[in-house]
C-alpha positions as CSV (number, residue, x, y, z in Angstrom):
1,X,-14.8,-28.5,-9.0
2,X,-18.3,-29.6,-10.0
3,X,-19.7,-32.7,-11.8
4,X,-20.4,-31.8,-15.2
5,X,-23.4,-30.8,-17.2
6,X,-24.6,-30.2,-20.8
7,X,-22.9,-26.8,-21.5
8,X,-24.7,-24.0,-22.8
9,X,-22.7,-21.6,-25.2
10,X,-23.1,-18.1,-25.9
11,X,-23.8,-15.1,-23.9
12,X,-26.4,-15.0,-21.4
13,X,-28.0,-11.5,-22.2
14,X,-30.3,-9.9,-24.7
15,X,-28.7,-7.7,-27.9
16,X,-30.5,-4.4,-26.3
17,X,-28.5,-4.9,-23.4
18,X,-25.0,-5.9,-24.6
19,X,-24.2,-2.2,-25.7
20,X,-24.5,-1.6,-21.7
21,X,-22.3,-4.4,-20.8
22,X,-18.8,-3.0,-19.7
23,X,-17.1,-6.4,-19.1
24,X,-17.5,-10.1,-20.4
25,X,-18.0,-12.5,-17.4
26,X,-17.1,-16.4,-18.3
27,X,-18.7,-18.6,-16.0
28,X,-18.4,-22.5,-16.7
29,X,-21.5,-23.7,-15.6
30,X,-25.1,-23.4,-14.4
31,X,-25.0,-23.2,-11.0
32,X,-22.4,-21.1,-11.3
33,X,-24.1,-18.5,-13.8
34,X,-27.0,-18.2,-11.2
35,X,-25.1,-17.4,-8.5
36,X,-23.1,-14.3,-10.8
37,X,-26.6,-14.0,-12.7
38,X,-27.0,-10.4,-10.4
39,X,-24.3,-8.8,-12.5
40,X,-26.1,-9.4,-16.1
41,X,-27.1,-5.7,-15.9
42,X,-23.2,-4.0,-15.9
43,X,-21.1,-7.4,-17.3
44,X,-22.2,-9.8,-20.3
45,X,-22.8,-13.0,-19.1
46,X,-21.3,-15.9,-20.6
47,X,-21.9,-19.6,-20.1
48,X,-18.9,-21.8,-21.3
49,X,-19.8,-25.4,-20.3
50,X,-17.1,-27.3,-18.8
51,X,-13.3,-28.0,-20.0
52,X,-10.6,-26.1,-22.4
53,X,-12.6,-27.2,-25.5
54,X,-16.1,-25.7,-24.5
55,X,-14.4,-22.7,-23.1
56,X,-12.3,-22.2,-26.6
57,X,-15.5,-22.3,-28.3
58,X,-17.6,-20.0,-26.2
59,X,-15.4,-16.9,-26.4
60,X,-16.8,-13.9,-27.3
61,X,-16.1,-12.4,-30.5
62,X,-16.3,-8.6,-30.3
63,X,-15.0,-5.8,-32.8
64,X,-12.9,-4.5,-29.6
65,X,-11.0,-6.4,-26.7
66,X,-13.8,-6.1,-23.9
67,X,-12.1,-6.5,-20.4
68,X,-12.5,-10.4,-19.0
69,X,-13.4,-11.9,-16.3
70,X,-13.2,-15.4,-15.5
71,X,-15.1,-16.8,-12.5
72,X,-16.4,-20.1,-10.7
73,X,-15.6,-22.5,-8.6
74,X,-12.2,-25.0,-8.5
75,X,-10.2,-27.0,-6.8
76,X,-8.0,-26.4,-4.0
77,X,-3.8,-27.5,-4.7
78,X,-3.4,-25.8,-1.1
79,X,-3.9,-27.0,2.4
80,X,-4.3,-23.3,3.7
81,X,-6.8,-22.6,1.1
82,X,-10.0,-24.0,2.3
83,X,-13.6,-24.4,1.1
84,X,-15.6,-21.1,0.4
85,X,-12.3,-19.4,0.0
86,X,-11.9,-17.4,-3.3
87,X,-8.6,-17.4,-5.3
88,X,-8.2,-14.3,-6.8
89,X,-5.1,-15.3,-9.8
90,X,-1.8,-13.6,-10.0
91,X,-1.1,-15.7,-13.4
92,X,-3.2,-18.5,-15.2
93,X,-1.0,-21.6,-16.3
94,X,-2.3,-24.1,-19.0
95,X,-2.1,-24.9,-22.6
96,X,1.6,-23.9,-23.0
97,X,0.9,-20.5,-21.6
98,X,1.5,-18.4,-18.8
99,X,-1.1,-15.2,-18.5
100,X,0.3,-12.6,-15.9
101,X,-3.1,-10.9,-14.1
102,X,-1.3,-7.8,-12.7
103,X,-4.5,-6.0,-11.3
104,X,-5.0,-9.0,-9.1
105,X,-3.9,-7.7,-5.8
106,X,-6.3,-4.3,-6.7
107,X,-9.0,-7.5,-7.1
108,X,-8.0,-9.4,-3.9
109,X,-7.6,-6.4,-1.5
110,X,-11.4,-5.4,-2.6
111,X,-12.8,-8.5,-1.4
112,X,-11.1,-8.8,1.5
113,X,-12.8,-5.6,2.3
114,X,-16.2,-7.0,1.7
115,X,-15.1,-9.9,4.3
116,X,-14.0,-12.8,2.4
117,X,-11.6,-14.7,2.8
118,X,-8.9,-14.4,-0.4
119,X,-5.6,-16.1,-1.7
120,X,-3.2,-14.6,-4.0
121,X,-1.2,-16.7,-6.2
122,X,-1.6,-18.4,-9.7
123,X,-4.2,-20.6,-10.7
124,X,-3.9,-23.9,-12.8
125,X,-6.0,-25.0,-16.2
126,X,-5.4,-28.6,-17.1
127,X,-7.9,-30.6,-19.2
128,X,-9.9,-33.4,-16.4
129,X,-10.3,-32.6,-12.9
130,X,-7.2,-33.6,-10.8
131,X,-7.2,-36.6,-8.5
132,X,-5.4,-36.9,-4.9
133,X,-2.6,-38.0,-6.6
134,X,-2.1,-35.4,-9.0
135,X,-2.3,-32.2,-6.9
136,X,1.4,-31.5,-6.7
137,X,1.6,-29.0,-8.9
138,X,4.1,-26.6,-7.7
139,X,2.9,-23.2,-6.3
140,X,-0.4,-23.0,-7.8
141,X,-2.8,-22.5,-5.3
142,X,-6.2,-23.7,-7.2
143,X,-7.1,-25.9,-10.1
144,X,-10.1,-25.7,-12.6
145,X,-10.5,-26.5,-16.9
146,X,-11.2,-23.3,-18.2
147,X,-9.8,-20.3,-17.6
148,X,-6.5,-20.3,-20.2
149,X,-8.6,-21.1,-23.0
150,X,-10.0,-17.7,-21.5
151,X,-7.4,-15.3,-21.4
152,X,-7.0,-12.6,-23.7
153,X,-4.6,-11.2,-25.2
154,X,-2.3,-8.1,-25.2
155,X,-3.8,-5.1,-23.3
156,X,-7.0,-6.4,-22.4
157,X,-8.2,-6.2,-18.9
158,X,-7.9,-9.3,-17.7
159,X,-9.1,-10.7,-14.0
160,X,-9.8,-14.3,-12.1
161,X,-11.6,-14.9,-9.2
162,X,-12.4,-19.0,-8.3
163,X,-14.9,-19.7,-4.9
164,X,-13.0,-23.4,-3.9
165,X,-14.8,-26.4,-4.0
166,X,-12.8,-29.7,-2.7
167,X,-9.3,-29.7,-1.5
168,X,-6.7,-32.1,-0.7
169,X,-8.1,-33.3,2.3
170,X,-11.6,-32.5,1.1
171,X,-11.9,-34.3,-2.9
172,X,-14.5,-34.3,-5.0
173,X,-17.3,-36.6,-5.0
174,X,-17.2,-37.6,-1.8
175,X,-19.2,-36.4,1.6
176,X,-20.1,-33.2,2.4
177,X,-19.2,-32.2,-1.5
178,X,-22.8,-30.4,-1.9
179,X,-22.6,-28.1,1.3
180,X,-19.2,-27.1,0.2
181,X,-20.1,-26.7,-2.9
182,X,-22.8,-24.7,-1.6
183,X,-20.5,-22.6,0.5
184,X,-18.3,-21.8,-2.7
185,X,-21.3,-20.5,-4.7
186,X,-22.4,-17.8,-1.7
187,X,-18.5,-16.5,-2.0
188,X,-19.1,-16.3,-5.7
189,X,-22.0,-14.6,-5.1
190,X,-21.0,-11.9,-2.4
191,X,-18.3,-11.1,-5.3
192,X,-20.6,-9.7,-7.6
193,X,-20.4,-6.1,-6.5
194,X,-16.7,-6.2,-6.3
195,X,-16.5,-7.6,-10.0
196,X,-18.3,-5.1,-11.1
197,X,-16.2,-2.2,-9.4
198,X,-12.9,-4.0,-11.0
199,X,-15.1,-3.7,-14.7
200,X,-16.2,-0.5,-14.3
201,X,-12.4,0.8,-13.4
202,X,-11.0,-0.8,-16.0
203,X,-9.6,1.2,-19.5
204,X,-6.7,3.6,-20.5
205,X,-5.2,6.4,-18.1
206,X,-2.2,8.6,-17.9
207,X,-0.2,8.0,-15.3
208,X,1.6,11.2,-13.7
209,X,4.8,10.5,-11.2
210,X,6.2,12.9,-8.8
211,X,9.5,13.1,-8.5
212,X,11.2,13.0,-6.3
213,X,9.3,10.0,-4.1
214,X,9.7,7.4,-1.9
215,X,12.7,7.4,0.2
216,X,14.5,10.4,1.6
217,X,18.6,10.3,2.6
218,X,17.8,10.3,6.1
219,X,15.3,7.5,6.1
220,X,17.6,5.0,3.5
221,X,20.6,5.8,6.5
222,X,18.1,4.4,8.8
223,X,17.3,1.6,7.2
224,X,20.8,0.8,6.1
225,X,21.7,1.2,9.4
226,X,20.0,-1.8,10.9
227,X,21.3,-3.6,7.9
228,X,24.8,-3.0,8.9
229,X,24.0,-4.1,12.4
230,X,22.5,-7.3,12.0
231,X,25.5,-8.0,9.9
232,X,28.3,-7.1,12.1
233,X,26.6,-8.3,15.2
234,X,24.4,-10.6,13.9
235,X,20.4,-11.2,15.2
236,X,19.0,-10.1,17.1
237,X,19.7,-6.4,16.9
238,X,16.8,-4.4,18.4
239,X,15.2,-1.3,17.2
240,X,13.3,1.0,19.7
241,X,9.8,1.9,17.3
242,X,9.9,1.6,13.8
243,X,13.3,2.4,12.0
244,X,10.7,4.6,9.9
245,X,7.1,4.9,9.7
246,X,6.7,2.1,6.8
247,X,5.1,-1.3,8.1
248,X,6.7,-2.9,4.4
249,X,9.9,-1.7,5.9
250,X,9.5,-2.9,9.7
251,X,7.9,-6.4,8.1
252,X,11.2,-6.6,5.7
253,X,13.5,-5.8,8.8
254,X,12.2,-8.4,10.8
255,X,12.4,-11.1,8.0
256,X,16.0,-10.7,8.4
257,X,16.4,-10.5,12.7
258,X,15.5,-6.9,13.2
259,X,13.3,-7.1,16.9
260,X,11.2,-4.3,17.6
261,X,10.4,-2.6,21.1
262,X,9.0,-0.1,22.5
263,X,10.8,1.1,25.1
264,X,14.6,0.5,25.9
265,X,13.6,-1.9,28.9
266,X,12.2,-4.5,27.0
267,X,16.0,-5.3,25.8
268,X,18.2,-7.3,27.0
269,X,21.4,-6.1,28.9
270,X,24.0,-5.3,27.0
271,X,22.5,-6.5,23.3
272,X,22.4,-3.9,20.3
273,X,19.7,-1.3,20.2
274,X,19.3,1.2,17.0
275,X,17.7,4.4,18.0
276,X,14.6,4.8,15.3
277,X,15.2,8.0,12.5
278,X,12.8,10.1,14.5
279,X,15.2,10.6,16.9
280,X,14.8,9.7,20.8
281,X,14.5,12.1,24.3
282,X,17.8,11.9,26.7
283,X,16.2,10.3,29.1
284,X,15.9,7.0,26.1
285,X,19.5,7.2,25.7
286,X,20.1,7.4,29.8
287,X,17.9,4.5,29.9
288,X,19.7,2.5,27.3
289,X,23.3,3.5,29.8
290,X,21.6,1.9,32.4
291,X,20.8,-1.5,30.6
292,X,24.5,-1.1,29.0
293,X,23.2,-1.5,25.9
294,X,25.3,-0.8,22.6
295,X,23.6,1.9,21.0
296,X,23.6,2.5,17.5
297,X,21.9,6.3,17.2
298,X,20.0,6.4,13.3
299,X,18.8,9.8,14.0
300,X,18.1,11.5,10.7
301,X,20.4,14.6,10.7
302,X,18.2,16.9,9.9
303,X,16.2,15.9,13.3
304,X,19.1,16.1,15.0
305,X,19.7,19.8,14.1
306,X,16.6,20.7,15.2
307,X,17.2,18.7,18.8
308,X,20.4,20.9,19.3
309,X,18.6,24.2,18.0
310,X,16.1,23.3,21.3
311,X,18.9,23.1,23.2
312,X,20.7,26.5,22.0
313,X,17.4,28.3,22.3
314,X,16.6,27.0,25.9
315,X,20.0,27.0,26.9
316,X,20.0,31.5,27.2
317,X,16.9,31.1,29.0
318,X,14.2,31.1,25.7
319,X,10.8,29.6,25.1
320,X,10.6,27.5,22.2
321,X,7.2,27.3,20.1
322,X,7.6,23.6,18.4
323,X,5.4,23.6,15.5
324,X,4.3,20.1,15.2
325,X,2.3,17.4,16.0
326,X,2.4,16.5,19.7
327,X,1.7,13.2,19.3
328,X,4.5,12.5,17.1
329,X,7.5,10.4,17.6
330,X,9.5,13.3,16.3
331,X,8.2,16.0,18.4
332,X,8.1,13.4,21.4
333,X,12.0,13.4,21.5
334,X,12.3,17.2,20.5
335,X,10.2,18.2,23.4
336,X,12.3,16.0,26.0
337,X,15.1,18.3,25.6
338,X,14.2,20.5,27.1
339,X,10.4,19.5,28.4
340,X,9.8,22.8,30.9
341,X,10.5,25.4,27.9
342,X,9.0,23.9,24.7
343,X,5.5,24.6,23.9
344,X,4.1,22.1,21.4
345,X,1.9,24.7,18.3
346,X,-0.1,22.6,16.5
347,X,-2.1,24.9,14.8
348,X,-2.8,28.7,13.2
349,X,-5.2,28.7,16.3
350,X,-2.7,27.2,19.1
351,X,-0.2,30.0,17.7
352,X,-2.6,32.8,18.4
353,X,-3.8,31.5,21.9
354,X,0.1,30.6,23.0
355,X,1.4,32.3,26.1
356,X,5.4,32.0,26.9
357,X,6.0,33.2,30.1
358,X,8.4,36.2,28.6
359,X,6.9,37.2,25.7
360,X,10.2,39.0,24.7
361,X,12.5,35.6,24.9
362,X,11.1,33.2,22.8
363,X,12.3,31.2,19.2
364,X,10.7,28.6,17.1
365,X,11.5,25.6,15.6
366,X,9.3,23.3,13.4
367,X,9.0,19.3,13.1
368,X,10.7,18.4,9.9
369,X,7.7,16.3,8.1
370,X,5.2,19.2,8.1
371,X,3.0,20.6,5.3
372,X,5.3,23.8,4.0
373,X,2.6,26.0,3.7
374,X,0.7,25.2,7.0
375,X,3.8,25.6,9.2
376,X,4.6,28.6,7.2
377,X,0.7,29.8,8.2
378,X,1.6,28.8,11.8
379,X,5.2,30.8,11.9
380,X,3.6,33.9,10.5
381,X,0.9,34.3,13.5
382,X,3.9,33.8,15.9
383,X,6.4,36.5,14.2
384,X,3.4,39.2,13.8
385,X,2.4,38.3,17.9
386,X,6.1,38.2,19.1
387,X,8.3,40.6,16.9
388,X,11.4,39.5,18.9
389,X,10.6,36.2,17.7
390,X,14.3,34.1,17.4
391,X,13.8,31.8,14.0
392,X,16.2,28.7,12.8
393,X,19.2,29.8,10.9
394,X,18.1,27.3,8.1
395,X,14.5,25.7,7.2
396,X,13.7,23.1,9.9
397,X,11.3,21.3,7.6
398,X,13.4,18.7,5.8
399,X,14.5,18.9,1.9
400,X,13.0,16.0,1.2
401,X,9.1,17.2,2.3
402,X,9.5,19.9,0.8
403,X,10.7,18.5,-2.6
404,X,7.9,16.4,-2.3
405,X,5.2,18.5,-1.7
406,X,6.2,21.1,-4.2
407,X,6.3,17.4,-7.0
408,X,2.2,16.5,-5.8
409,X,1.4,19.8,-6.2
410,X,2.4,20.4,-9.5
411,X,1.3,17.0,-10.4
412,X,-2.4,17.5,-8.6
413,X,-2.8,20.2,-11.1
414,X,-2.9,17.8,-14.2
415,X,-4.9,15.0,-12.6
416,X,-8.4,13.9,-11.6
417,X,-7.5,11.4,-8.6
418,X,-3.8,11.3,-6.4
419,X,-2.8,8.3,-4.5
420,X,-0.2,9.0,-2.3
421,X,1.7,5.2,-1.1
422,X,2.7,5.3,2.7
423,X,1.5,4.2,6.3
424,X,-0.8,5.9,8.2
425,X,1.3,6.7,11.1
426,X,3.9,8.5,8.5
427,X,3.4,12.4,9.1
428,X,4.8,13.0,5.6
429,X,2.9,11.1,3.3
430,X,-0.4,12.4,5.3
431,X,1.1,15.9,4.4
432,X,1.5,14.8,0.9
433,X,-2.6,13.9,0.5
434,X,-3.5,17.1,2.3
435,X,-0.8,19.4,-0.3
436,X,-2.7,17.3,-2.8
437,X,-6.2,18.2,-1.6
438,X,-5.4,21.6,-1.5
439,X,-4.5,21.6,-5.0
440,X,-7.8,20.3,-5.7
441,X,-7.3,17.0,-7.0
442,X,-9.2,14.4,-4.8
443,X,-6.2,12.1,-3.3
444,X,-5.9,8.9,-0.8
445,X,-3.4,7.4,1.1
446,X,-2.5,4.0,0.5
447,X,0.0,1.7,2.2
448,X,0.1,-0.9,-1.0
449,X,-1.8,-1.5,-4.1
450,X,-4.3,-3.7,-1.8
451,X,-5.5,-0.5,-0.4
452,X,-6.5,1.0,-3.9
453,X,-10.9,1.2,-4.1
454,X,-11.6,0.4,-7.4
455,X,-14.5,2.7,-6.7
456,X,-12.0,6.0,-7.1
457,X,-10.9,4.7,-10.5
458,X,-14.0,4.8,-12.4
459,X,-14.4,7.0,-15.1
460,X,-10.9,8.5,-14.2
461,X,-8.4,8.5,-16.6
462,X,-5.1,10.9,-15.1
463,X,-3.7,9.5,-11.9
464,X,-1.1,10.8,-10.2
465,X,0.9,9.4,-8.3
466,X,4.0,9.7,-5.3
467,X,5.4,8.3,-2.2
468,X,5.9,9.3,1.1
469,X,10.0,9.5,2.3
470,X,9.5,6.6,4.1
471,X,8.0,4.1,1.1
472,X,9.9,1.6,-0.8
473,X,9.9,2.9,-4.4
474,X,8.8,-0.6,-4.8
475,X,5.7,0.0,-3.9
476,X,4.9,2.6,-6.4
477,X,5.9,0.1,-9.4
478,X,3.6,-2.2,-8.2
479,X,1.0,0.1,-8.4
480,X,1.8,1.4,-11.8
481,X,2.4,-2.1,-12.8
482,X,-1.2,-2.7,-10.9
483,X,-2.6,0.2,-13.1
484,X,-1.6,-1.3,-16.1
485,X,-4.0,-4.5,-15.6
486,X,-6.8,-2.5,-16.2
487,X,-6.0,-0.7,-19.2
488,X,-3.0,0.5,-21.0
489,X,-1.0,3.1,-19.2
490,X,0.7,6.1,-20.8
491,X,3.3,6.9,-17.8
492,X,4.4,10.7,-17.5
493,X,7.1,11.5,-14.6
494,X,6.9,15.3,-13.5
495,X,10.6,15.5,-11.5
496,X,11.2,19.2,-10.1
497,X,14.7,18.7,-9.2
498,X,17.8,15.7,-8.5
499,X,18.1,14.4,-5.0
500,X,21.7,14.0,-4.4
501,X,22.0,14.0,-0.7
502,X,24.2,11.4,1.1
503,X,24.2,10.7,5.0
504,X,27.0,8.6,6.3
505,X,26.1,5.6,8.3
506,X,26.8,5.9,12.1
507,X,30.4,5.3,13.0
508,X,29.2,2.0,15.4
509,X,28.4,0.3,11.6
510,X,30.7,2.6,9.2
């Protein structure tokens, strides 16, 4: 925090300009206003002078809530948060008041990208500048004298971003207080563009969810699955890959003993090993023998069906033509059935070019997190080429994918931007963004809200909105609730149809 000066009160900016101004930017002090003074063209200046009482009296009166931002430098309640670091608030405490900031991890995650270094957590206002002795304040990660005298009200847009100054281990006033100080104000200053992104997404929006979303019956067995193990056998239970293609999930699992591998030989003999959702090739599970390991098998069902249509199919001397992606985990332990008679199709192309060494004995089968209509593309070229084509009984591609993709695509229709929430290595959430993209509505994949670019929220007001099978619906109401610190949010839920499926647990954990 910075020595003080003679405040100047009022905004910054010329009348013929404030009609331009999309945002309201409170900024203590001089120094400070220079190094935000790039931004004067898109937000409305304001300099506050320093402490609750200046700031009270510098607030902008305006016939409509304009969206706020509050930024500057502070002081530092943490020992991991370090000089030049911003804080980016979560909530501002102070004057009897607690102000939630719920777009702040939108905020945070956008400057990380410009390569700064940023802190999540809530920010303190109190009325002098702290000394050593008074910097245990609970979980508050920064300190400074202005920003609740700031904070709207109600709906208003409301965001916090403070460069740190001095520290515990660093106070103010004493050496090297002007080259950190100094190191602060270039932070506050590579901000700029990023404030002015939040701004300019900022107002009202629909919000359209798909239903259904997030997690599937095969992947909460999975899940539950390890749960079951680390409490009967206690940690360390291992898990060969991820349970599911969800790094939230994997992080969660390992919070609570879950040890990832993978490969069966990394675990010790005879200790528990849980066999990941996308199911595993023979030789994993004669590997796992060998090691005498207790194996718990969390195979999704559905995969499982399509492992023992492989084997039916190859077993009377047929070809199978494996529409998938090769490099899948899925299609990894399909193949090693039966590794001499499956042919990997990855595409309408692959299934014209495909040559089974007796055209008149061949079947198909399909990975279950595909794109319906793709594999459907794929399947047609193969039954027109090879009329003796063998098919599965039942769809191969899994109810849940296709509830979901049928959801996006009826959603996509209404929108102007999808965000899909899942990991990048989750086949099923990709297939959600393409579905979307066909539709025509532009759409991203997201693992959290941090990966939201404020730059694909301007000037859009309907967002819709789903999960891959293997997210946490967690994750989606932190995005909606994300959504809703930047404007008010009218929510719409487009549901096609009631998942009901249930998958027992594997008799090992039942």
């Amino acid at each position: 925090m910075t020595a003080p000066q003679t405040p100047r009160v009022g905004a910054h900016s010329t009348p013929s300009r404030r009609s331009q101004h999309i945002a309201v930017l409170y900024t203590p002090l001089r120094v400070e206003h220079a190094a935000l003074r790039s931004a004067a063209d898109t937000l409305r200046l304001v300099r506050t002078g320093m402490g609750p009482a200046r700031a009270a009296r510098a607030r902008v009166t305006v016939t409509e809530p304009m969206p706020t931002l509050v930024a500057g430098v502070a002081g530092s309640l943490s020992r991991e948060v370090r000089p030049g670091d911003l804080v980016v608030a979560t909530e501002v405490r102070g004057q009897g008041s607690e102000t939630p900031v719920p777009s702040a991890p939108m905020l945070a995650g956008a400057l990380r990208r410009r390569g700064l270094t940023v802190h999540l957590g809530p920010i303190l206002t109190t009325s002098h500048v702290l000394r050593a002795g008074e910097r245990d304040t609970g979980d508050a990660l920064a300190v400074d004298m202005e920003t609740a005298a700031l904070a709207p009200g109600g709906d208003t847009p409301f965001a916090v971003v403070r460069a740190v100054v001095d520290t515990p281990d660093h106070p103010l006033y004493r050496a090297g207080s002007i080259s950190r100080g100094l190191t602060a104000l270039r932070a506050l200053r590579a901000a700029v563009p990023t404030l002015e992104q939040w701004a300019a997404a900022t107002g009202p929006r629909e919000v359209h969810l798909a239903g259904p979303r997030s997690f599937c019956a095969g992947v909460s067995r999975a899940i539950d699955t390890v749960d079951a193990a680390l409490e009967r056998f206690g940690a360390p239970v291992y898990v060969r890959r991820q349970i599911v293609h969800n790094a939230h999930v994997v992080r969660e699992l390992e919070g609570k003993g879950a040890v990832f591998v993978q490969e069966a030989d990394e675990v010790p003999p005879g200790a528990v090993l849980v066999l990941a959702a996308h199911g595993v090739t023979p030789a994993v599970r004669e590997q796992a023998t060998d090691r005498k390991l207790r194996v718990i098998d969390a195979t999704c069902p559905l995969v499982a069906k399509v492992h023992a249509e492989v084997r039916r199919y190859t077993g009377r001397g047929d070809t199978v033509f494996l529409i998938g992606h090769a490099d899948h985990e899925e299609v990894e332990g399909t193949v090693g059935e039966a590794p001499a008679n499956v042919i990997v199709v990855e595409d309408v192309d692959a299934a014209r070019r495909v040559q089974p060494s007796d055209p008149k004995r061949v079947a198909y089968t399909m990975q279950t997190t595909l794109a319906e209509d793709e594999a459907e593309d794929i399947a047609a070229v193969l039954r027109q080429r090879f009329p003796g084509l063998s098919a599965p009984r039942t769809d191969d591609i899994c109810y849940a994918t296709t509830n979901r993709q049928r959801a996006i695509r009826a959603v996509a229709a209404q929108v102007d931007l999808v965000l899909v929430v899942g990991s990048t290595n989750s086949s099923n959430s990709k297939r959600l963004v393409e579905v979307a993209q066909r539709a025509g509505a532009p759409a991203h994949l997201v693992d959290d809200v941090g990966e939201v670019d404020l730059g694909w929220l301007a000037g859009v007001r309907r967002i819709g909105v789903t999960a891959g099978a293997s997210a946490p619906p967690h994750l989606v109401q932190q995005l909606v609730h994300c959504l809703g610190g930047l404007g008010p949010v009218d929510i719409r839920e487009t549901s096609l149809v009631d998942e009901d499926v249930l998958f027992t647990l594997p008799r090992e954990v039942s």
